[in-house]
C-alpha positions as CSV (number, residue, x, y, z in Angstrom):
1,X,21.5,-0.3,-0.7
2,X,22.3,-1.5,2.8
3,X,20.5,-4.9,3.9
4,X,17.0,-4.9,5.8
5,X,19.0,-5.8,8.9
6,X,21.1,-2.9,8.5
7,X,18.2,-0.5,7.6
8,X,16.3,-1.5,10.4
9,X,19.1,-0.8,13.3
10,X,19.6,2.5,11.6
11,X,15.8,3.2,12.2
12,X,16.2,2.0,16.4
13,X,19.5,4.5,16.4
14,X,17.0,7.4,15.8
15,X,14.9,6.7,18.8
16,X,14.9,6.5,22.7
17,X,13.1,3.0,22.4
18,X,13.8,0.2,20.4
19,X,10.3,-0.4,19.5
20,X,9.4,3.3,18.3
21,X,11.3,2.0,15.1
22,X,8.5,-0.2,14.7
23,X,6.6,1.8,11.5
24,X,10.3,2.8,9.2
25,X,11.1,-1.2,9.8
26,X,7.8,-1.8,8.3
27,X,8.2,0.6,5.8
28,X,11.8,-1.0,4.8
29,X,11.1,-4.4,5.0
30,X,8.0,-3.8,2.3
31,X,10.4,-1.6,0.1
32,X,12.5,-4.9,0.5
33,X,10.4,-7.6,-0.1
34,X,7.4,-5.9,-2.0
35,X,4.9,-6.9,0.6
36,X,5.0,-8.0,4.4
37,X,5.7,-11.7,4.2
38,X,6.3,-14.4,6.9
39,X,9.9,-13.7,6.1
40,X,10.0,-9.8,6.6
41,X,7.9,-9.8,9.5
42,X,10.4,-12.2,11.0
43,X,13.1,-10.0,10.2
44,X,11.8,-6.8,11.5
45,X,10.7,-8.9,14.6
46,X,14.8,-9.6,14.9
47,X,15.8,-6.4,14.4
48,X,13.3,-4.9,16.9
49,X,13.6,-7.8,19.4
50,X,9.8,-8.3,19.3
51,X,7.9,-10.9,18.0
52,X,7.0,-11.4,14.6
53,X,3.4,-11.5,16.1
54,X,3.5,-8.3,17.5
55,X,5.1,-6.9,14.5
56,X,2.3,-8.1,12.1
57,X,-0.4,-6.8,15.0
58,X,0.6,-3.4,13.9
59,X,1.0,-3.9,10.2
60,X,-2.6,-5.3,10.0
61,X,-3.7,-1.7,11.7
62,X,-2.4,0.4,8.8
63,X,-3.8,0.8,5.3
64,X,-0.2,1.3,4.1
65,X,1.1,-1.6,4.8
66,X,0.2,-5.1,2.5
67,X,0.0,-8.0,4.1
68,X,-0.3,-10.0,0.8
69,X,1.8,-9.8,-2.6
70,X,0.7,-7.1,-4.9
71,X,1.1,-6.3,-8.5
72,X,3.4,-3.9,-10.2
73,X,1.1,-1.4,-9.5
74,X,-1.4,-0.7,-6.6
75,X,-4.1,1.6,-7.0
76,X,-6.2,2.5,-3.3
77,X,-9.6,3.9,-3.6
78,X,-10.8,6.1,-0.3
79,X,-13.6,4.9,1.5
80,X,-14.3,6.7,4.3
81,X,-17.4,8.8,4.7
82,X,-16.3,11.8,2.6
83,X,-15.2,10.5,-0.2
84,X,-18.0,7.9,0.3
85,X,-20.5,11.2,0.0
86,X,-19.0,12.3,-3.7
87,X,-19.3,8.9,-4.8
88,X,-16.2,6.8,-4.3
89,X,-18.2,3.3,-4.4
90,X,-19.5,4.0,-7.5
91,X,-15.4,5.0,-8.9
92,X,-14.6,1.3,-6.8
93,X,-17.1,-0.3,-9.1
94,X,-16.0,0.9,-11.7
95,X,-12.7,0.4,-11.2
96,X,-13.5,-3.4,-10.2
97,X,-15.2,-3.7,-13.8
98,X,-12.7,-2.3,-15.4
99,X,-9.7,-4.6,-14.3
100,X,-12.0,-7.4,-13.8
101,X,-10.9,-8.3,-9.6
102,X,-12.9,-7.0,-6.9
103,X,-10.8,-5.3,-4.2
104,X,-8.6,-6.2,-2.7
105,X,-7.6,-8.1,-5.5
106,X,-4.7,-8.2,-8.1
107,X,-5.3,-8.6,-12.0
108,X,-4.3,-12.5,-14.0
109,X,-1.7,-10.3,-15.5
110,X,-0.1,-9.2,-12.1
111,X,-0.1,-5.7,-12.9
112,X,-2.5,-3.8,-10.6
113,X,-3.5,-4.6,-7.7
114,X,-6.9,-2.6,-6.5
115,X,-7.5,-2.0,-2.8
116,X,-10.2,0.0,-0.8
117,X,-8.8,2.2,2.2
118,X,-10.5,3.8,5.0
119,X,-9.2,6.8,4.4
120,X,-6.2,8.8,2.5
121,X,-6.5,11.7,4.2
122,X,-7.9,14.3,1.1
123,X,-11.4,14.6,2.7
124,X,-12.0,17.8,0.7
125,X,-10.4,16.8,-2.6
126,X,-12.7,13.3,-2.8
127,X,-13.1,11.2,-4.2
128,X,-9.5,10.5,-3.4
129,X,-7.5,7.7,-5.2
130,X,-3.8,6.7,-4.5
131,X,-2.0,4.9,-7.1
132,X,1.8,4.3,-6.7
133,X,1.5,6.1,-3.5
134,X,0.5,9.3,-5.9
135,X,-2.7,10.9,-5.2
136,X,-5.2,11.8,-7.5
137,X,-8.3,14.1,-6.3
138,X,-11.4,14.8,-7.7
139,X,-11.4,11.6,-9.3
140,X,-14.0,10.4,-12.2
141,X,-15.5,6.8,-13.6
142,X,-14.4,8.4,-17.1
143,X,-10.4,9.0,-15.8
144,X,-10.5,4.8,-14.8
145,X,-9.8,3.8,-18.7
146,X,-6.7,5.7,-19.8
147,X,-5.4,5.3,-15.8
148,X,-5.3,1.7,-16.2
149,X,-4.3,1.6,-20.0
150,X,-1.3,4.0,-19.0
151,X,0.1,1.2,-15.7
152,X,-0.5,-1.8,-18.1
153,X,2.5,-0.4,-20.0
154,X,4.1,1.0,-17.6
155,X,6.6,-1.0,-16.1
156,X,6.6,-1.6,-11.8
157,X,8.1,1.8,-9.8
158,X,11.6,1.3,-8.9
159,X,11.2,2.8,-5.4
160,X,7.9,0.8,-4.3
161,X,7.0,-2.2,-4.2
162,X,10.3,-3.8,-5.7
């Protein structure tokens, strides 16, 4: 695999303007680090020639992107109004019981970390939950249990998060 540095100017050589690299630089530096630190905020803000302030200004704007450490697994429930309507805050709750954080928030054991997005995009297929970057539609209270049994033994994807 090619250093971050390396990833990044790949990203620029694809695009008129340096900065329109901005999101895959992102996107590589969390593949990299498994979350947006100090460090790979800095080193995107290199590669880009920006600052690292300007960098995190648009990580902080996208669901995608975690601006603190997460556990082996991340599991995003849909918030926005339409999955709101077929009851995604009662499948957050639950979900919040269950591994015993409250969102965002990462279990003692470091394996899941549960956030709430505004939206995933599957407004007719709510409520909508994304877990490993996977979505799941339709989703119930009662599929929460064996979900979360299932990514406690499951070890951390090798293409997120790593």
């Amino acid at each position: 695999m090619a250093d971050l540095y390396t990833q990044i100017q790949d990203e620029i050589a694809k695009y008129p303007d340096r900065r329109s690299a901005i999101l895959p630089a992102l996107r590589h530096a969390q593949e990299h680090y498994g979350w947006l630190s100090p460090e790979a905020l800095e080193t995107v803000a290199d590669g880009l020639e920006l600052s690292p302030a300007h960098c995190l200004s648009v990580a902080s704007f996208y669901d995608m992107f975690f601006l603190q450490p997460v556990g082996d697994h991340v599991v995003e429930v849909c918030t926005n109004l339409s999955c709101a309507l077929v009851g995604s805050d009662i499948v957050l709750r639950a979900f919040e019981e269950e591994l015993g954080v409250v969102a965002p928030g990462t279990t003692a054991d470091g394996k899941v970390t549960l956030r709430r997005v505004e939206c995933l995009g599957g407004c007719g297929w709510g409520p909508v939950v994304s877990v490993d970057e996977e979505y799941q539609e339709h989703f119930k209270t009662e599929d929460i249990a064996p979900l979360i049994s299932e990514l406690r033994a499951t070890p951390r994807p090798s293409e997120s998060h790593a």
